[in-house]
C-alpha positions in Angstrom: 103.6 159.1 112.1 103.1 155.6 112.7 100.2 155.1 110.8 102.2 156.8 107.9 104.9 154.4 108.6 103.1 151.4 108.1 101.4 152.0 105.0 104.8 151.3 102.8 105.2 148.3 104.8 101.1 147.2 104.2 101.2 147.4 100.6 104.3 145.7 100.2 102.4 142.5 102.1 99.6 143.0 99.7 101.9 143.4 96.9 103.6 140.0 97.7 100.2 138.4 98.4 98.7 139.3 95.3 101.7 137.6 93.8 101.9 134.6 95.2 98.2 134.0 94.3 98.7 135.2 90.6 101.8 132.3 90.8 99.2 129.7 92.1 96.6 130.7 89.7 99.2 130.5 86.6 100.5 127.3 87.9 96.5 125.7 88.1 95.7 127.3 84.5 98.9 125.5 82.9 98.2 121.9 84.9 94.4 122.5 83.4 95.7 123.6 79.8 98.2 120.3 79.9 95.4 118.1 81.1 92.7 119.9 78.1 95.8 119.0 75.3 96.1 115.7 76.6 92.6 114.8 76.5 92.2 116.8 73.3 95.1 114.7 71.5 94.3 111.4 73.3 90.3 110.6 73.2 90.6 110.4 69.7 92.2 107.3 69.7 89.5 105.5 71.6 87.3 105.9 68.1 89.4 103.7 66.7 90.9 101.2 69.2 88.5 100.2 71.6 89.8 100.6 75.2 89.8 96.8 77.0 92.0 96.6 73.9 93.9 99.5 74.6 94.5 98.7 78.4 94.3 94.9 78.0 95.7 94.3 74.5 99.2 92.5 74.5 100.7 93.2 71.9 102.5 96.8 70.7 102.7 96.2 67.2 102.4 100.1 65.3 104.3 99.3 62.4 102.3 96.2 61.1 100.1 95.6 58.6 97.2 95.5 60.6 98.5 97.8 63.9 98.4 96.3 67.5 98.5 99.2 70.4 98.1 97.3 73.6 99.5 98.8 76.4 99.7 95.8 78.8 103.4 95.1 77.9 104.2 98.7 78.4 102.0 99.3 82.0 104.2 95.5 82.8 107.2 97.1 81.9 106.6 100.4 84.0 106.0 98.6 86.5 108.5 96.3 86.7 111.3 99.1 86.8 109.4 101.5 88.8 109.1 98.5 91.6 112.2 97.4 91.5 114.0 100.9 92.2 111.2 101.3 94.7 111.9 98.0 96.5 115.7 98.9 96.7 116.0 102.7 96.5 113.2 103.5 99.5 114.9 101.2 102.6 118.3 102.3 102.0 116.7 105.7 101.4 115.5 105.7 104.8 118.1 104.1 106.3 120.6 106.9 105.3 118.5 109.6 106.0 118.2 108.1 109.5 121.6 108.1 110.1 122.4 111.4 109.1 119.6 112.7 110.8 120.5 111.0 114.0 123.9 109.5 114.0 126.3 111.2 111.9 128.7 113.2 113.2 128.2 116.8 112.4 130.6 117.5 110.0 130.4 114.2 108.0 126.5 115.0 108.3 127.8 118.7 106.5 129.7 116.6 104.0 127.2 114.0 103.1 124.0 115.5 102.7 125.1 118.0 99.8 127.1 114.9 98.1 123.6 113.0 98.0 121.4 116.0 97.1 124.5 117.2 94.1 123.5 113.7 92.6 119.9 114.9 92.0 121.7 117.3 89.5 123.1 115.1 87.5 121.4 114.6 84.1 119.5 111.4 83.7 120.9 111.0 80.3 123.9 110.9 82.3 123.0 108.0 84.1 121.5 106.0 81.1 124.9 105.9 79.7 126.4 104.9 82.8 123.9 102.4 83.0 124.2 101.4 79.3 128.1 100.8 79.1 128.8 99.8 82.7 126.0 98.6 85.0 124.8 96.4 82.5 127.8 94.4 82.2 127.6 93.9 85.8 124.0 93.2 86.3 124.6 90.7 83.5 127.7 89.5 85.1 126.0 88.9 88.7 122.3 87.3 87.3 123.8 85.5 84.3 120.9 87.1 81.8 121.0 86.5 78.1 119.4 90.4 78.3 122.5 92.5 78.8 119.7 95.3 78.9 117.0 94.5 80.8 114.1 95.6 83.9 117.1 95.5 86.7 119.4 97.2 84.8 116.7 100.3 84.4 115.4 99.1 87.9 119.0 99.7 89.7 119.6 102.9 87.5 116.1 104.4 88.9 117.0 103.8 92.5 120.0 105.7 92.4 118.2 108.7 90.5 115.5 108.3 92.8 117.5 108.3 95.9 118.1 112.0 97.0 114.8 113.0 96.9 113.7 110.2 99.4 116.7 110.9 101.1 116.6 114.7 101.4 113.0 114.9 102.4 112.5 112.1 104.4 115.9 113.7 106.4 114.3 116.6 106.4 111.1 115.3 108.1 113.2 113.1 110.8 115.2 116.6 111.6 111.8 118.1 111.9 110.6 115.9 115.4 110.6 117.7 118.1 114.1 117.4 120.7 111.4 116.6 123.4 110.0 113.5 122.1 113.8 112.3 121.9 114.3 113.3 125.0 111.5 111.9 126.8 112.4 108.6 125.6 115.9 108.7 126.9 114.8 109.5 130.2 112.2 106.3 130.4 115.5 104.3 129.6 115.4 103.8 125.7 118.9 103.6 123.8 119.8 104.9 120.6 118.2 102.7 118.5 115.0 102.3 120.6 114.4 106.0 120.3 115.1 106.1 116.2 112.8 103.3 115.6 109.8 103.5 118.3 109.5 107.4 118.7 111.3 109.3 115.9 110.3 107.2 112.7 107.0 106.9 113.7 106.8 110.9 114.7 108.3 111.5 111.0 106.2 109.3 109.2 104.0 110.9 107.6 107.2 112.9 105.8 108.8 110.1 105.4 105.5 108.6 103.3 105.6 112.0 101.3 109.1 111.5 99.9 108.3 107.8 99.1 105.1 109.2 97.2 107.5 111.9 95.4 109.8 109.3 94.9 107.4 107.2 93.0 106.4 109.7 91.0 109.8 110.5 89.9 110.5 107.0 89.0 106.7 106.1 86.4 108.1 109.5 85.2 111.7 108.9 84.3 112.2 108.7 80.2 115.7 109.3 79.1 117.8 106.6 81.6 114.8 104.2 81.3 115.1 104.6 77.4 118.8 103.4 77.6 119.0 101.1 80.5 115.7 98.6 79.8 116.0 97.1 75.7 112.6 98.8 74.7 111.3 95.1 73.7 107.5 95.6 74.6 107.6 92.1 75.7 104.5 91.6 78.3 106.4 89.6 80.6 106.9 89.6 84.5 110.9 88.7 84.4 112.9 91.5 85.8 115.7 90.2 84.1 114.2 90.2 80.7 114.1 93.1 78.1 111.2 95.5 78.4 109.8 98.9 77.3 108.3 101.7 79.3 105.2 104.1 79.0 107.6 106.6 78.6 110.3 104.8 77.0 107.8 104.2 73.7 106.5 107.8 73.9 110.2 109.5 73.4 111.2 107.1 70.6 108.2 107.0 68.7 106.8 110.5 69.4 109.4 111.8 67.0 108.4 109.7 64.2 105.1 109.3 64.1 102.3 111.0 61.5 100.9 114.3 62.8 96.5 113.3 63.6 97.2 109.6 62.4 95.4 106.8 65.2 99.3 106.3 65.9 99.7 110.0 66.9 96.6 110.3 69.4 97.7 106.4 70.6 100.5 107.7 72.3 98.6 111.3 73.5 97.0 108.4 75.3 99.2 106.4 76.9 100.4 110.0 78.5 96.3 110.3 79.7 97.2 106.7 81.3 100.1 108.4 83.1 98.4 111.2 84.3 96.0 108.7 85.7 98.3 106.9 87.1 100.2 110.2 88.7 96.9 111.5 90.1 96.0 108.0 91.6 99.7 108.3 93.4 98.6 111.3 95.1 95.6 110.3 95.7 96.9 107.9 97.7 100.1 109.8 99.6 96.8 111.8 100.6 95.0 109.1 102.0 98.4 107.9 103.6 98.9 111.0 104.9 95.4 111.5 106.6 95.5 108.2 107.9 98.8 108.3 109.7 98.6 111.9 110.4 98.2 110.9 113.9 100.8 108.3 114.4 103.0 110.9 116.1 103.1 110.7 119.7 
């Protein structure tokens, strides 16, 4: 009777395994097929712009007589928004999700947490417009720039899109250190703050790194705020409060417009190739990180 009972129960487990391997398989045959188009629509440009001038050119000049397609300005212009919303959005990040890990109050911790994560489902064309029509008078207002648009606008709208995600998962990795450690350390005589920075942080780590990691992802990603918040002047320049233009930025204007197999057309096929790049090198190195600090915990 037992045995008879079980077999339900056995081929349900296979059932569910077979599943979720069917679901990881799809999931690695679409990230191949993506990577196949992209290559497929993006090498061809490389017959006709050579690729130092591709990757070192400075000037983004499609619509001129004789066509420019340097991505320099545009890799400057990624960067300079991507590090900036890094360089504010990750301390404060951390810092929040370390207090509501460890010193909030239970219910504010139940009232704060969903109000951060609800604002990772806000649309970012949402936050474009609020960074078109009201953070950018204020950025300008505060710096005194003669670029009501610019890098910090995009930069400041970025950190606060970027935000829950850090926030959520590196909360979620503080959460996840064992009571013992914290308790070990109050017993040797360490306060509060002793204990958050000298056992907990550096026992959550490696978490901590991984939402960072996503984080950065989500931010060389972003289009549609970046689009609205930056100018989209592909000015190769290293002035966060000047006008600039985005990998992304130039694929979602001029993706719309362009002629279908022209050098134009496969030019911006491979600036996405250069994103993917640059996405794989990011995990590439959360990996690393992640190896390397895997035994930081005590």
């Amino acid at each position: 009777m037992r045995a008879i009972r079980r077999r339900p129960t056995r081929t349900v487990e296979s059932m569910i395994e077979y599943l979720i391997l069917g679901c990881a398989c799809i999931s690695i045959m679409i990230l191949l097929l993506i990577i196949i188009f992209l290559f497929k629509e993006g090498l061809p440009a490389f017959a006709h712009i050579p690729l130092s001038e591709f990757i070192f050119g400075t000037v983004w000049q499609v619509q001129a007589v004789e066509p420019r397609y340097g991505i320099l300005p545009l890799l400057c212009g990624s960067i300079l928004v991507t590090g900036g919303a890094i360089t504010v959005s990750v301390p404060l990040s951390i810092m929040c999700a370390l207090y509501i890990s460890e010193v909030a109050h239970p219910l504010a911790r139940e009232v704060i947490k969903p109000l951060i994560e609800l604002l990772a489902g806000i649309p970012s064309v949402v936050y474009g417009f609020l960074a078109l029509t009201a953070l950018a008078d204020l950025t300008q207002r505060f710096t005194g720039s003669i670029h009501r648009l610019n890098a910090l606008n995009g930069a400041l709208i970025l950190a606060v899109m970027i935000a829950p995600t850090v926030i959520s998962i590196s909360e979620d990795a503080i959460k996840s250190v064992p009571k013992e450690y914290r308790e070990a350390a109050y017993a040797i005589g360490a306060d509060k703050w002793e204990t958050m920075s000298r056992v907990v942080f550096p026992a959550a780590f490696p978490g901590v790194m991984v939402a960072v990691m996503l984080g950065i992802s989500r931010a060389i990603g972003e289009t549609m705020a970046v689009l609205m918040a930056t100018g989209n002047a592909p000015l190769l320049t290293f002035d966060i409060l000047s006008s600039v233009q985005t990998m992304t930025a130039v694929i979602a204007i001029e993706m719309g417009e362009v002629t279908f197999g022209s050098v134009h057309y496969h030019a911006l096929f491979a600036i996405g190739l250069i994103l993917l790049g640059i996405t794989f090198i990011i995990n590439f190195l959360a990996e690393a990180l992640l190896r390397r600090f895997r035994g930081v915990s005590p």
